[in-house]
N, C-alpha and C positions, 0 to 999 in steps of 0.2 A: 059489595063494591070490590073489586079487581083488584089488586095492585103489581105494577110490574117489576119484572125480574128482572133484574139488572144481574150480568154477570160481573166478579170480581175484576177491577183491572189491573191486568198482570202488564208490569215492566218487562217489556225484550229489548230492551236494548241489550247488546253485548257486553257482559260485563267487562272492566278496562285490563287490557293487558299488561304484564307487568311491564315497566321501563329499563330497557336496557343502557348501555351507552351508546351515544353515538360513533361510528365507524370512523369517520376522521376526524376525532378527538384526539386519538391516539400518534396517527399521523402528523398533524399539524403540533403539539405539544412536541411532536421529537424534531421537528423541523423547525422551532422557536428554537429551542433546546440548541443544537446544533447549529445556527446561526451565532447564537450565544458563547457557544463554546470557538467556532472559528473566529470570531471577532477579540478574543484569548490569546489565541496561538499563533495571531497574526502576525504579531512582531518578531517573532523567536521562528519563522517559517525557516528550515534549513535552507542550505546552502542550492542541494540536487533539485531543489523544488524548484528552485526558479531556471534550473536548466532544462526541465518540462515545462516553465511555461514559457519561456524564451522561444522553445520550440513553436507553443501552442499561437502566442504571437504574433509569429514568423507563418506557420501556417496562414491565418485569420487575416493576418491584413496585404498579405504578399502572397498566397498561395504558395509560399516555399517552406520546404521540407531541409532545415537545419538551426543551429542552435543562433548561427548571426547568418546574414542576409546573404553576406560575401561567399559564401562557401554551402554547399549538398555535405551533410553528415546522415549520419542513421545513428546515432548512440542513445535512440528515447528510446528505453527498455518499455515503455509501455505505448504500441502507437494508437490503442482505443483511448485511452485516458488522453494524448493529444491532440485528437482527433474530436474526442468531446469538450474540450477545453476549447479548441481553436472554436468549435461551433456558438458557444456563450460567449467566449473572447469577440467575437465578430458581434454580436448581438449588443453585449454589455459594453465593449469597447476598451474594457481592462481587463486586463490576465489574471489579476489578483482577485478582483470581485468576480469574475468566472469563478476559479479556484474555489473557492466557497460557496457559491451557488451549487457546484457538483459535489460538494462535500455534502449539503444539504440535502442533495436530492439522493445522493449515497444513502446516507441515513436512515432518510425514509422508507429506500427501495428494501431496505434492511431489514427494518421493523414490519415491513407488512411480508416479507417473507415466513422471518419469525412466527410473527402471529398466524400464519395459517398453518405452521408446519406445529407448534403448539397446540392447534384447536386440534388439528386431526389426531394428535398422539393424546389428545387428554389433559394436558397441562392446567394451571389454572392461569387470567390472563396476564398476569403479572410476568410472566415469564420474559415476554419478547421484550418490553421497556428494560424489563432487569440488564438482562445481555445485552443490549444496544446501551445499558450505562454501563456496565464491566468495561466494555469495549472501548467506548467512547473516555473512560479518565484512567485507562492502562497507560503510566507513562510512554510506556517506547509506541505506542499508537499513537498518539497525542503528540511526541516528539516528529510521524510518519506522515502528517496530516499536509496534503500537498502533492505527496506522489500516488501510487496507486494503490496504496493498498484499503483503503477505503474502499473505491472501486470492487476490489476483489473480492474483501468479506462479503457484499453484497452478494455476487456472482457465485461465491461459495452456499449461501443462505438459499439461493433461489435454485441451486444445483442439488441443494440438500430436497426442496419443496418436491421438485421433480422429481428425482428418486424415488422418494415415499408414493407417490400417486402416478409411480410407471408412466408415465410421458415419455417415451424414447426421443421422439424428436424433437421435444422441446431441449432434452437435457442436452444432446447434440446441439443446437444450438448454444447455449448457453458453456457448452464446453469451446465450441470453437471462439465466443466473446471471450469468458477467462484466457485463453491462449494466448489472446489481443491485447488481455488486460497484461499479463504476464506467463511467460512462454511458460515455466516451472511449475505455473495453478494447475496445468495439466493432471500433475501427478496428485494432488489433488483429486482430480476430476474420476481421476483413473480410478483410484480405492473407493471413492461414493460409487462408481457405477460396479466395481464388480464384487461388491459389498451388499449390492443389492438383491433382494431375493430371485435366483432365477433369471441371472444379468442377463444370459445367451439371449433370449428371448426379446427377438427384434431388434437386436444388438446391432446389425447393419442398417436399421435406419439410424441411430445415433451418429453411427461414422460415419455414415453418408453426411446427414445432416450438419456436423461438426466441419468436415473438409469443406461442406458449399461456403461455410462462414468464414474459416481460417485462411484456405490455401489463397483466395484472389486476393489479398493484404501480403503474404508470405511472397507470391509471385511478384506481385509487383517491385514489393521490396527487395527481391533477388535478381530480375532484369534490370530496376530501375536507377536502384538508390546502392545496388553492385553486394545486396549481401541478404539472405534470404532472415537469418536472425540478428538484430541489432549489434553492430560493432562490438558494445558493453559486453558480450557475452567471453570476446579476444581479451577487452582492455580488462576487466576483471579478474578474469583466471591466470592472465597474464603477471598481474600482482602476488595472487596465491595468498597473499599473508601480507600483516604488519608486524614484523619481525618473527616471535614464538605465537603470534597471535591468529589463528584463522576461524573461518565456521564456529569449528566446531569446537573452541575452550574460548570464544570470543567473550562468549557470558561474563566469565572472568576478568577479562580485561574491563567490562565497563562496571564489572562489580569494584574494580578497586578505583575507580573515578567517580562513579558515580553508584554509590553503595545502597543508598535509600530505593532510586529509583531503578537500578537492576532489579533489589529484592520485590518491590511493587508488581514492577511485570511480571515477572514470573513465577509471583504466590499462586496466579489462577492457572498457571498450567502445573504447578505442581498440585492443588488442592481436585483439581481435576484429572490425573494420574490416579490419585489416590480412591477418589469417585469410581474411578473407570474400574480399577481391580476390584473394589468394594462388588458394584456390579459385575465383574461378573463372577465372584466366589457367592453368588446371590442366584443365579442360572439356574439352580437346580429347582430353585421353589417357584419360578416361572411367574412368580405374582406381581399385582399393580406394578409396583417400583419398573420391574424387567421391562413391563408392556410399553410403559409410556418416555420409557428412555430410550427404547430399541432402536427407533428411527434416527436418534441421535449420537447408538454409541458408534458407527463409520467416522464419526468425526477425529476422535482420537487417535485409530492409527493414517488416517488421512494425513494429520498433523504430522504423527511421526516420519510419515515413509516421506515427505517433504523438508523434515528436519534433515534425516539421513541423507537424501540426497543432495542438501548443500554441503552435508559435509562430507558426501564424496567427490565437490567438486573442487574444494580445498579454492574456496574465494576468502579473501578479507570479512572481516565481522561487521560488516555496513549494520545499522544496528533495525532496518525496516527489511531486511532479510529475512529476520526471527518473525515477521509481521505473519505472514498464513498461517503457520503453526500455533504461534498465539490465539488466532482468529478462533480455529478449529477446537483448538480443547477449552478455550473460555463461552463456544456455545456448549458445548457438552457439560460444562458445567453448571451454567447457567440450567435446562433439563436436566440435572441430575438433580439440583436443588430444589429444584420448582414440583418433581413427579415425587418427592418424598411426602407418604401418609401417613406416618405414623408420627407422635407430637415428639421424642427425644430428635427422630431424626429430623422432620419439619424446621423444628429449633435449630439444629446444631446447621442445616441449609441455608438459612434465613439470616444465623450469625454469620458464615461463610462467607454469605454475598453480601451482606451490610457492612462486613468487615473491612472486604477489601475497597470496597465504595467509598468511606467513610476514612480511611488511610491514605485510598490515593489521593481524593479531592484535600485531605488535608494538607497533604505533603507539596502538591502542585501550587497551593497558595501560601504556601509558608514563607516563601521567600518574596512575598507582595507581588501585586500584580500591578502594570503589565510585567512578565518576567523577560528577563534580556536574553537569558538563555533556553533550549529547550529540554526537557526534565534528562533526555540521553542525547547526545549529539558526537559529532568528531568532528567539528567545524573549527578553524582555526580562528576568528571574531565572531562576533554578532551579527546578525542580518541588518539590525540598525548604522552600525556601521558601515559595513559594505554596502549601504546603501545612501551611507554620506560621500565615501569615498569614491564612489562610481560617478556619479555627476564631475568630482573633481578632475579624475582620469581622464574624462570626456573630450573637459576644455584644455589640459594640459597635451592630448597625444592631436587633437583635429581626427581631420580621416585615416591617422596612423593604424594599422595594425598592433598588438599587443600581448608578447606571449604571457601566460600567464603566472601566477606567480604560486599555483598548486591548487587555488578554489579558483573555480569559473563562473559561478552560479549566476550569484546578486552583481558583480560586476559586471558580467557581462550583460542582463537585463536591463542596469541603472547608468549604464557610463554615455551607451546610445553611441560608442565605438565599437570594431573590432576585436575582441580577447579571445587568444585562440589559446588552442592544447590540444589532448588528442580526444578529446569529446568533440571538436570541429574541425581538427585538421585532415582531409583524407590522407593527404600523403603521407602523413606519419605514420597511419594507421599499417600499411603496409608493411614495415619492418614489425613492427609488432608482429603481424600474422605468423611472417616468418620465422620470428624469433619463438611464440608458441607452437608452432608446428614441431621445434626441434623438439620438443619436451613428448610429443603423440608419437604414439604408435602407429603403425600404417593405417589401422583402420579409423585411428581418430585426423591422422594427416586429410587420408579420401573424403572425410566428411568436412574438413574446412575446406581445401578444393574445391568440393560442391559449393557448400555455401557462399566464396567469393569466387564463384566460375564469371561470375560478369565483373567483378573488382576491378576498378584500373591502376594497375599496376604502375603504370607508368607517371602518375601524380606525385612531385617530388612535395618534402614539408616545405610550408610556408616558412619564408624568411622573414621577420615582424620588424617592424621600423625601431619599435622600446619591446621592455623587458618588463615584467616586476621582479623582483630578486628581493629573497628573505636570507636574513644573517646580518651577518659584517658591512659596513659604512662601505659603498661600490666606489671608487673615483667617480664624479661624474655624476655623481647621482641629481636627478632632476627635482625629486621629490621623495616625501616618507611620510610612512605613517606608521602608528603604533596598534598592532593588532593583541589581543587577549582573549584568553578563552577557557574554563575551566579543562578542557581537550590539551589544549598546547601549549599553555602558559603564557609568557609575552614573550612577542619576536618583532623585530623590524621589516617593515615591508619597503623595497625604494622602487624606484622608477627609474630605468637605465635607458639609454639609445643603444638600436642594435637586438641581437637576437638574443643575448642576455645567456649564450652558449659560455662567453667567459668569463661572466659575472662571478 
């Protein structure tokens, strides 16, 4: 008898791959995250914030381009940021819940830059979350959250991605958005690209590329709106300082107001100085460490040559000024700590950035939350306040006009009147011009020229029906209120009839 052969039966199925994470884990986690953190800082929103979004607004439901409805200004230093504002403002129907939606999606945009420009150098994943927390509870960023600079770290992030994987005309792109985002990211832009290996090479598509994005905003802005770069650029340089205080020793001034939260910010650009020399007295052994920082170390003098040049422009110490250079050396640190392989240094990384994680987050809730104020500021109240006050003004002035009484912001958002100054007056602006031109040289004169060749000149200031006026008890006074603020201490604010010129 027979019997049959039966062959063994072999399993093929594939054996199972290992599990990864999923891809928009990471994503969605930092867009909880950052929802989380703007619904924080929402009360303590500065003052300039809400004169972006007064704009953004103003855009969205009027199609006008100014800070109040009455009057055409140009003083939004950033017109991509109100431009993206007004487009959510239109959607969402609030300027405020915009604001945070683009903060969100900032974030985001952030993190998966990060992450790709880490997978390609090597990093391990941890890296992009790390620097997107640095970032995200650096007091004076966090104090910044509203205006552009969010925006920008993004555009710096995804400028950096370019670089490393040669895309010329991506990064033109992305150079003429910075531009939009803020005029100065430029220089920025300028050190990652000629930083880059072998910049020449196709160097005219980037500047092609860069011009298609920037100049038809610039032009417009120069036939239209009478100035090809925002007003802010006069009204700023115009000030020069707050007494001994500008740019460039500003630090110190908000070091002696606000002492904790000066040192916070600026541990990760100093702990990343110190990274950047480490690397590169490390150059010569060309090992792991060099490799997988390399993409990352343009950051640093990036920062620097952007430091340097606010403070050869000798403005005030606005305190989201310091924000790019911040941005730029707290990624490079964040890659400096993340590409460390060996366990002293791994360690001594890993304390580095736990450290300052672990201090800021301390320090931000120390003083209970929600906090009335924000961790750096130079605001003369609170935003809660000028946001009780503003309603008041509203019904006290009617359809009056309003000169301001030195903050424009929240008032002008919340009163739902007129408050003018020279962030909205055109007319005013013009003596200004004039009076900075005396301070230029011929070649800095020919270039504002240029820039307000379409200015009208002819626009006298507004004459305002009331005043606000800080100090001494006015005759006449209509109304007061009491302002306070770690910045300014306590002053009186009243409310006068008239231009408030004799107040």
């Amino acid at each position: 008898m027979s019997v049959a052969h039966r062959e063994p039966v072999v399993d093929t199925a594939p054996e199972p791959r290992p599990r990864t994470p999923r891809r928009w884990v990471l994503p969605v986690a930092v867009a909880a995250g950052s929802a989380l953190v703007f619904a924080a800082v929402r009360p303590h929103l500065i003052d300039d914030t809400f004169i972006t979004l007064s704009y953004a607004r103003n855009v969205a439901f009027h199609g006008h381009w100014g800070l109040i409805t009455a009057e055409t200004s140009n003083t939004a230093t950033s017109p991509l940021n109100v431009l993206l504002l007004a487009v959510l403002t239109f959607v969402l129907r609030d300027a405020v819940l915009a604001c945070g939606v683009l903060f969100v999606l900032c974030q985001v945009a952030l993190v998966l830059a990060l992450r790709r420009s880490g997978t390609r150098a090597g990093l391990p994943a941890w890296f992009a979350p790390a620097a997107v927390a640095l970032l995200t509870v650096n007091p004076l960023l966090l104090s910044s959250i509203g205006l552009e600079v969010e925006l920008g770290a993004a555009g710096i992030a995804w400028l950096l991605v370019c670089a490393g994987e040669r895309r010329p005309v991506a990064f033109g792109v992305l150079t003429g958005l910075v531009a939009l985002v803020r005029l100065d990211l430029v220089v920025v832009a300028l050190v990652l690209f000629l930083l880059r290996r072998r910049f020449w090479e196709k160097a005219w598509q980037t500047v092609l590329a860069a011009a298609a994005v920037a100049l038809p905003w610039f032009a417009f802005s120069w036939v239209v709106l009478g100035s090809a770069v925002p007003d802010t650029v006069i009204i700023k340089t115009l000030q020069k300082s707050w007494g001994t205080w500008d740019f460039g020793n500003g630090v110190g001034l908000y070091a002696r107001v606000f002492p904790w939260a000066t040192a916070l910010s600026f541990l990760p650009a100093a702990l990343a100085l110190g990274a950047f020399v480490l690397w590169l007295a490390g150059s010569a052994r060309r090992g792991p460490l060099w490799t997988k920082v390399l993409p990352f170390a343009p950051l640093v003098p990036a920062g620097l040559a952007h430091y340097l040049a606010y403070t050869r422009l000798h403005v005030p110490p606005y305190h989201w000024y310091y924000g790019p250079s911040l941005v730029t050396v707290t990624l490079f640190l964040a890659a400096a700590a993340a590409a460390c392989v060996r366990v002293p240094a791994r360690v001594a990384g890993a304390v580095a950035v736990t450290g300052v994680l672990v201090l800021s987050v301390g320090f931000y809730v120390s003083d209970g939350l929600p906090r009335r104020f924000a961790p750096l500021m130079s605001n003369h109240d609170s935003t809660a306040d000028y946001e009780r006050i503003g309603p008041e003004l509203g019904r006290l002035v009617g359809g009056g006009t309003v000169r301001s009484g030195g903050e424009i912001g929240v008032l002008a958002y919340s009163c739902g009147c007129a408050v003018v100054d020279l962030f909205d007056d055109r007319g005013a602006v013009g003596p200004a011009i004039t009076a900075r031109k005396a301070d230029l040289g011929a070649l800095g004169r020919a270039l504002v020229d240029v820039n307000f060749r379409y200015f009208d000149h002819g626009d006298r200031p507004i004459v305002t029906d009331y005043a606000l006026v800080r100090g001494d008890p006015p005759p006449g006074a209509l109304a007061h209120w009491t302002l306070s603020s770690p910045w300014a201490g306590t002053q009186q604010l009243y409310l006068v009839r008239g231009n408030g010129s004799g107040a």
